[in-house]
C-alpha positions in Angstrom: 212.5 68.5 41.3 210.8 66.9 38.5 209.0 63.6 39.8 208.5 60.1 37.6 205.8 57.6 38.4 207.5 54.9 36.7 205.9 51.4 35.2 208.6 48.8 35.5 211.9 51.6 35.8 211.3 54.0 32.9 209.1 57.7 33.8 206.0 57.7 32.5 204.6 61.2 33.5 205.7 64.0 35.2 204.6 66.8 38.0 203.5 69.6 36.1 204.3 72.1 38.8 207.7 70.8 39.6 208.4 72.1 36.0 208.6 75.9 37.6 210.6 74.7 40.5 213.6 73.0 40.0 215.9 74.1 43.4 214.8 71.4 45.0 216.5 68.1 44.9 214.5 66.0 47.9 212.7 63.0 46.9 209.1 63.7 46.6 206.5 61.1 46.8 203.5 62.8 44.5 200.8 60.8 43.6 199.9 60.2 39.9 196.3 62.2 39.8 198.5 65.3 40.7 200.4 64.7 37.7 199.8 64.9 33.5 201.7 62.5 30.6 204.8 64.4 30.1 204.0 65.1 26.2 201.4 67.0 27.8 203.5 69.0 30.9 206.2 70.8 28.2 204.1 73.2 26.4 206.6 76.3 25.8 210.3 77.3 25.5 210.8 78.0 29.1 209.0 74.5 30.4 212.1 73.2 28.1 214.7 74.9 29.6 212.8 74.2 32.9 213.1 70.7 32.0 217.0 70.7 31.3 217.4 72.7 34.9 215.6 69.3 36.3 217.8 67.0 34.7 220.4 68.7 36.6 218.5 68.7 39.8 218.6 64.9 38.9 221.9 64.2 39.1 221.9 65.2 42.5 219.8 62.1 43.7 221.6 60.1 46.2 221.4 56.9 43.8 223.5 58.8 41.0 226.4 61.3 41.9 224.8 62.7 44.9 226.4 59.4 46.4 226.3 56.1 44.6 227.9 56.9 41.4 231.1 57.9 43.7 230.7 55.3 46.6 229.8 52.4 44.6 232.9 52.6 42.3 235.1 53.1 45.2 233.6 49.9 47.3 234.1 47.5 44.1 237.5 48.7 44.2 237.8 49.2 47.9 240.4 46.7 48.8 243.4 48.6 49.7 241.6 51.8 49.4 238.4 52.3 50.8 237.2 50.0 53.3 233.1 49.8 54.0 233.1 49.4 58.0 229.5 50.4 58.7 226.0 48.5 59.3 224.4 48.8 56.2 224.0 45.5 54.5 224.2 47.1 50.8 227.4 48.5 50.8 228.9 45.7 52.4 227.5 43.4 50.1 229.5 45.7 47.4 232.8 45.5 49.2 232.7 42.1 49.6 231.6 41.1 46.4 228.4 39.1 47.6 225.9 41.1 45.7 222.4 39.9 45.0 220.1 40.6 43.1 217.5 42.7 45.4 220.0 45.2 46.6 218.0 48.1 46.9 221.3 50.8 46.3 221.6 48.8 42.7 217.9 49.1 41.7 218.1 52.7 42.9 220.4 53.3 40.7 219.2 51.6 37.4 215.8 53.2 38.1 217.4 56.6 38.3 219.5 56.7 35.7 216.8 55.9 33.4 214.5 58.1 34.4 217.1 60.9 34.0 217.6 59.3 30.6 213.5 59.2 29.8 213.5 62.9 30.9 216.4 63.8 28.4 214.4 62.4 25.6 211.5 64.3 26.5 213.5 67.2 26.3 214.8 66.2 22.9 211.3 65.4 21.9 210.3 68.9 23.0 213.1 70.9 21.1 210.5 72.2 18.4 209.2 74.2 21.0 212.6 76.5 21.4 212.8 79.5 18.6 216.2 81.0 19.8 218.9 78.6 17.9 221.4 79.3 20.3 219.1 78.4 22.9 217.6 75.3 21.1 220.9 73.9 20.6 222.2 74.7 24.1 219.1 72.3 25.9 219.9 69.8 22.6 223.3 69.3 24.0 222.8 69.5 27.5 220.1 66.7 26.8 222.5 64.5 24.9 225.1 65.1 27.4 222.9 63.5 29.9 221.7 60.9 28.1 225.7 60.1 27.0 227.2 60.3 30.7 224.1 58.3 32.5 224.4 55.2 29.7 228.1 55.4 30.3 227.9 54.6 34.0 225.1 51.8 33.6 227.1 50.0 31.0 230.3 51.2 33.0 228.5 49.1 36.7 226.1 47.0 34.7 228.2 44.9 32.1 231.1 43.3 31.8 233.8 45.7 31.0 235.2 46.5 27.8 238.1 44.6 26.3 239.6 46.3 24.0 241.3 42.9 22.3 237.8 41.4 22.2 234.4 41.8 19.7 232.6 43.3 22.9 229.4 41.0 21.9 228.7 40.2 25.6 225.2 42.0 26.9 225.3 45.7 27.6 222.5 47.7 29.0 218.9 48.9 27.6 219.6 52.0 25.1 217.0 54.6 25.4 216.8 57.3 22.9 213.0 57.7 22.7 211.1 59.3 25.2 208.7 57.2 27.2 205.4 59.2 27.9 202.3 56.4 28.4 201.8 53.3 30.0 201.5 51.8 27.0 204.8 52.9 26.1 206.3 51.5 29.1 205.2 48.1 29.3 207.0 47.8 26.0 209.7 44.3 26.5 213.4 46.5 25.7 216.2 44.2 25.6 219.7 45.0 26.0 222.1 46.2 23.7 225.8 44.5 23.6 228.6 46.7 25.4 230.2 47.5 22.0 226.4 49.0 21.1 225.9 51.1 23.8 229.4 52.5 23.9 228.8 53.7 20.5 226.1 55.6 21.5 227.6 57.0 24.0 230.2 58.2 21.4 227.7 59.5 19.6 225.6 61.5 22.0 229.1 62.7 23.3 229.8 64.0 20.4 227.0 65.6 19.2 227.0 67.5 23.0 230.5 68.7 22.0 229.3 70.7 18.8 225.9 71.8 20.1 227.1 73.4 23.4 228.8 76.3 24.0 232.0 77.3 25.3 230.7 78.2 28.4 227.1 78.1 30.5 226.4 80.7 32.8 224.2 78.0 34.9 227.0 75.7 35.6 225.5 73.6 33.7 227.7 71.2 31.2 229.7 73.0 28.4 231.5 72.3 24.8 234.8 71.1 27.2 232.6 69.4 30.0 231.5 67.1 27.2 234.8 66.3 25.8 235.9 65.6 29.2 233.7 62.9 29.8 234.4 61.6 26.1 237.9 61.2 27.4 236.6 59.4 30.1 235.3 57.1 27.6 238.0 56.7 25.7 240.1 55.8 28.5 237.9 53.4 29.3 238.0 51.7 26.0 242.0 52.2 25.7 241.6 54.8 22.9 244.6 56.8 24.3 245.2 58.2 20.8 241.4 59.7 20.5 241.8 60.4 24.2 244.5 62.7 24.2 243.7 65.6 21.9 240.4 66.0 23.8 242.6 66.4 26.8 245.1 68.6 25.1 242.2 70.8 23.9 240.8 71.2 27.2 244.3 71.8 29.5 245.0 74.3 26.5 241.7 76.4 25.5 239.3 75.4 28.5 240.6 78.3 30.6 240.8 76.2 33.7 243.5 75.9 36.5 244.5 73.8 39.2 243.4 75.5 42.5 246.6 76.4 44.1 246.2 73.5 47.1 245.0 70.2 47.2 241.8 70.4 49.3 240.6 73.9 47.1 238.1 72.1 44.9 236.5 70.6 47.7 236.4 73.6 49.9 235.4 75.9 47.9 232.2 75.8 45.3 232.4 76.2 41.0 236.4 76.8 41.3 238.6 77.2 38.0 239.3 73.5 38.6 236.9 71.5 38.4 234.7 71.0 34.5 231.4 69.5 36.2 230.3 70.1 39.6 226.9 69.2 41.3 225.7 72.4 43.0 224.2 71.4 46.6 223.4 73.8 49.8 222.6 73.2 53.3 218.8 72.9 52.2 219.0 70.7 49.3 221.5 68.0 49.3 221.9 64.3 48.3 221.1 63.9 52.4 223.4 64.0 55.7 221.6 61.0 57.7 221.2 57.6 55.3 222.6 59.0 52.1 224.8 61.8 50.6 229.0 61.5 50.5 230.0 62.6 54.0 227.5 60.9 55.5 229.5 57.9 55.0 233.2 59.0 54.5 232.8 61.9 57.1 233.8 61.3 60.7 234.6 64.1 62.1 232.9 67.7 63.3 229.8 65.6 64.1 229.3 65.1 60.6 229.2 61.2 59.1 227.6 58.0 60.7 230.8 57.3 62.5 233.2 56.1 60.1 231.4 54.4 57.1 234.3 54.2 55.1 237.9 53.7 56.5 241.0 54.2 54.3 243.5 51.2 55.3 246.8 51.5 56.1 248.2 50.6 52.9 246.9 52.8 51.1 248.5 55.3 53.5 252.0 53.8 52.6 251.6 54.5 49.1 251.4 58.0 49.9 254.9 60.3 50.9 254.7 61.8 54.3 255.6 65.5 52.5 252.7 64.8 50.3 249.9 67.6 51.3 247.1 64.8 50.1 247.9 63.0 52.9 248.1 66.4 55.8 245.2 68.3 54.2 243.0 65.3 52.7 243.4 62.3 54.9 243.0 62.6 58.5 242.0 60.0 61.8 238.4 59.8 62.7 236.8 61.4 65.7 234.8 58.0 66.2 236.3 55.5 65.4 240.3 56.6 65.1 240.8 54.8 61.6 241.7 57.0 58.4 238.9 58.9 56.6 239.6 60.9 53.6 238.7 65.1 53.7 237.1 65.3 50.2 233.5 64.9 51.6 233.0 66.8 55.0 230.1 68.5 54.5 226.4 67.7 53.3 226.1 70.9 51.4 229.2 71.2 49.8 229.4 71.2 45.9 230.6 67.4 44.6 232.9 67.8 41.7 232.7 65.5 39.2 235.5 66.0 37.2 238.4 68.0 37.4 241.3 69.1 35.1 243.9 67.2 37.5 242.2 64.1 35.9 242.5 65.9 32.4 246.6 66.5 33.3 247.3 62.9 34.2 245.3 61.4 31.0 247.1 63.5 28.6 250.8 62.1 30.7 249.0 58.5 30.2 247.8 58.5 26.7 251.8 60.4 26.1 253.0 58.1 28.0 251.5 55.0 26.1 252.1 56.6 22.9 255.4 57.5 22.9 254.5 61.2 22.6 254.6 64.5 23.9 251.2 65.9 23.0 250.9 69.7 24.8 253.7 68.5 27.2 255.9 65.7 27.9 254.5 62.8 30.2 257.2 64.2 33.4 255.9 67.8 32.5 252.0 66.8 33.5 252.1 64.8 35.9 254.9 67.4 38.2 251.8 69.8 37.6 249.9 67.3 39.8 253.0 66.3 42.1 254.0 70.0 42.9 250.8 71.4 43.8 251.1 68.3 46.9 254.2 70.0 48.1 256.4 67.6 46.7 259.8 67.8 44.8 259.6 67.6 41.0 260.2 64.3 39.5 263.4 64.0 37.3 261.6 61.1 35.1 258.4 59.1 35.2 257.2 55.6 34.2 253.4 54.6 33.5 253.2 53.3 37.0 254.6 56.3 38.2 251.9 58.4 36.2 248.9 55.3 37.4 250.2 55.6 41.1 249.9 59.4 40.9 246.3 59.0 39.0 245.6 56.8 41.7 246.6 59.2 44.9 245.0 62.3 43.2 241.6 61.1 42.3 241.1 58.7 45.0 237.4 58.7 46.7 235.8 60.3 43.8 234.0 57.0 41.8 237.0 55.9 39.6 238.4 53.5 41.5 236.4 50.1 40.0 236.4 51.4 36.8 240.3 52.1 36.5 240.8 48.4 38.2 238.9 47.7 35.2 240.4 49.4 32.0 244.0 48.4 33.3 243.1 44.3 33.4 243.7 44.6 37.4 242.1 42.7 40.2 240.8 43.4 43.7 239.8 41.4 46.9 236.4 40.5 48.4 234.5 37.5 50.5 233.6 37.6 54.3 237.9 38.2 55.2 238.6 40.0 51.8 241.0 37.5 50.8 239.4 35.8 47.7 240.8 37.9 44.6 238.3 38.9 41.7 240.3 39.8 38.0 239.5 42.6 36.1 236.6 40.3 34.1 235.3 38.9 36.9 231.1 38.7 37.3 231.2 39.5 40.6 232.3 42.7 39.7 229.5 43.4 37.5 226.1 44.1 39.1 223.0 42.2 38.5 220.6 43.5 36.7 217.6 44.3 39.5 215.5 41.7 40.2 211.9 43.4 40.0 213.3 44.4 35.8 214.0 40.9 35.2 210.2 39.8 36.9 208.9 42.7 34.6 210.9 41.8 31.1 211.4 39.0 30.3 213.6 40.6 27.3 216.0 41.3 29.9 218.8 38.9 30.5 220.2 38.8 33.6 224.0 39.0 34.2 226.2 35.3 34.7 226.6 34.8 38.5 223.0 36.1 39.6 
């Protein structure tokens, strides 16, 4: 794993001999006279690629989608869905809504992210060094695919969320696009860009990723449609249905994916036809099985979890038909604690999929649905591909809350749960007896920006409510 000893939260050098080892995925705690500036550490075309193998190994850290990129989402949502039940004072603080601004898990993942950002611009900075074009272009857009996907979920957690009948003038988050390599460098004040800003670099960077990568990536790393997938995400996000859908289309009709024939078979199994982005993980090097890593906390069963974390309340149950296989295969009672616990994480060293073309089936029915269209299929047609594979009957006609309910039951538990609360001007509960209701817009639902950035910048501005 590549290690950053940060000034304030952006890398500022990096282990040189990490560089050649990238399989591991543990936090390392190496001091700085062991490492060199990183303008210094990239010196050929393989420390490059080495690089783009560590941003990878990145993603992996428990403060990104090795756990909190998933968990977090789902907490801020979690009323009626995922219920935080355990000791740690972080979570709950999520769940609840009563955030402040030292939470460790929210610095964690600030300081992360940009440091996974830092170390894509280094790799862009470094590109001269790569002779093969198809090679060159390959680490070009895996970079900007990182730097896209990491400054969509800090504006995504760290903003107020986009409106799509508003100017979108309200603060966003830092953009980063140049590498930071010196101290000097990092004590630089950055302030933050508004949300409409940063989502247009995400566009960008998105974009670009789309026409440098190729169809396919024998490292499982991101490809041409993994991109496009996530640009959909973005465009959902933003209510672009109609820039949404064809990048959906495209990838249900030319990606060469399938649905896995059950329910549970993207989570069982590793690098299936399903799934567009997964983060690869082993029983060595994982996002962690004791304080961190997704089944530590949704897991209780098989001796694996801390008990029972996360609960899944009854009504969320009710939602769900009893033929419905997500509820037989995925959803089961806890060893510990008897409450509901959902299947999708049972195992510290499975794979986590990140995105899957069930989501990619149920945004082309939405963005039909919305538009009055039938795009690659009709709006029914899509989302029975979903409903069937549960073991339910086909549908004989659908509605948008039909399509929402079924986006809802299909992609629970995987870190889209705040975000969809969000983009569909919804509301959720929180306080000490969860019965004080937050809207859609609502600060609390924001994090704050981490108190040790705002003692270190005073550029920064923190967000209202903090």
């Amino acid at each position: 794993m590549i290690k950053h000893i940060r000034s304030r939260s952006i890398a500022v050098f990096i282990a040189v001999a990490a560089l050649h080892v990238m399989s591991c995925n543990k936090k390392l705690d190496i001091a700085p006279q062991n490492s060199i500036p990183a303008d210094q550490a990239l010196l050929t075309a393989d420390d490059v690629n080495a690089a783009v193998n560590g941003l990878y190994a990145k993603l992996d850290d428990p403060s990104l989608y090795g756990t909190d990129l998933n968990l977090d989402a789902e907490l801020m949502g979690g009323y009626q869905q995922a219920a935080w039940t355990g000791s740690f004072t972080q979570p709950r603080q999520m769940y609840r809504k009563t955030l402040t601004d030292d939470n460790s898990r929210v610095a964690n993942l600030w300081l992360e992210a940009y440091a996974d950002i830092n170390l894509a611009n280094v790799v862009l900075s470094k590109l001269n060094l790569v002779t093969d074009s198809a090679q060159k272009a390959n680490m070009e857009g895996q970079a900007l695919f990182i730097r896209g996907i990491l400054h969509f979920e800090l504006v995504r957690f760290f903003a107020l969320p986009w409106d799509p009948t508003g100017t979108n003038a309200k603060p966003g988050v830092v953009i980063q696009t140049k590498p930071t390599s010196t101290e000097a460098e990092a004590e630089a004040k950055s302030s933050r860009s508004t949300v409409a800003e940063v989502y247009k670099q995400i566009e960008s960077d998105l974009k670009s990723a789309i026409a440098k990568l190729p169809e396919r990536d024998a490292s499982k790393r991101a490809n041409r449609y993994t991109a496009m997938a996530f640009l959909a995400r973005v465009y959902l996000q933003q209510s672009r249905f109609a820039e949404a859908l064809p990048l959906a289309d495209d990838i249900i009709q030319n990606g060469g994916f399938q649905l896995t024939p059950t329910v549970d078979g993207a989570f069982l199994n590793k690098n299936t036809s399903e799934t567009l982005l997964e983060i690869q993980q082993n029983d060595q090097n994982n996002a962690g099985a004791s304080n961190d890593g997704l089944s530590t906390f949704y897991a209780d069963r098989n001796g694996i979890g801390r008990g029972g974390d996360v609960d899944i309340p009854q009504a969320f149950v009710d939602l769900m038909d009893p033929a419905d296989a997500r509820l037989t295969l995925l959803i089961y009672e806890g060893e510990t604690d008897g409450q509901y616990h959902t299947g999708k994480w049972f195992d510290p060293g499975q794979n986590i999929p990140v995105i899957r073309l069930a989501e990619l089936y149920l945004v082309r029915a939405e963005c039909n649905e919305r538009l009055g269209s039938a795009v690659g299929a009709t709006p029914l047609e899509d989302v029975n591909v979903v409903h069937t594979r549960a073991g339910l009957p086909e549908l004989t006609v659908v509605t948008l809350d039909d399509i929402l309910l079924e986006r809802r039951l299909e992609l629970a538990f995987e870190g889209l749960r705040i975000h969809d609360i969000k983009r569909l001007k919804q509301s959720t509960n929180g306080g000490s007896d969860m019965t004080t209701v937050y809207p859609w817009n609502a600060d609390k639902l924001v994090f704050p920006i981490p108190e040790r950035e705002i003692n270190a910048n005073s550029s920064l501005v923190q967000n209202p409510g903090y």
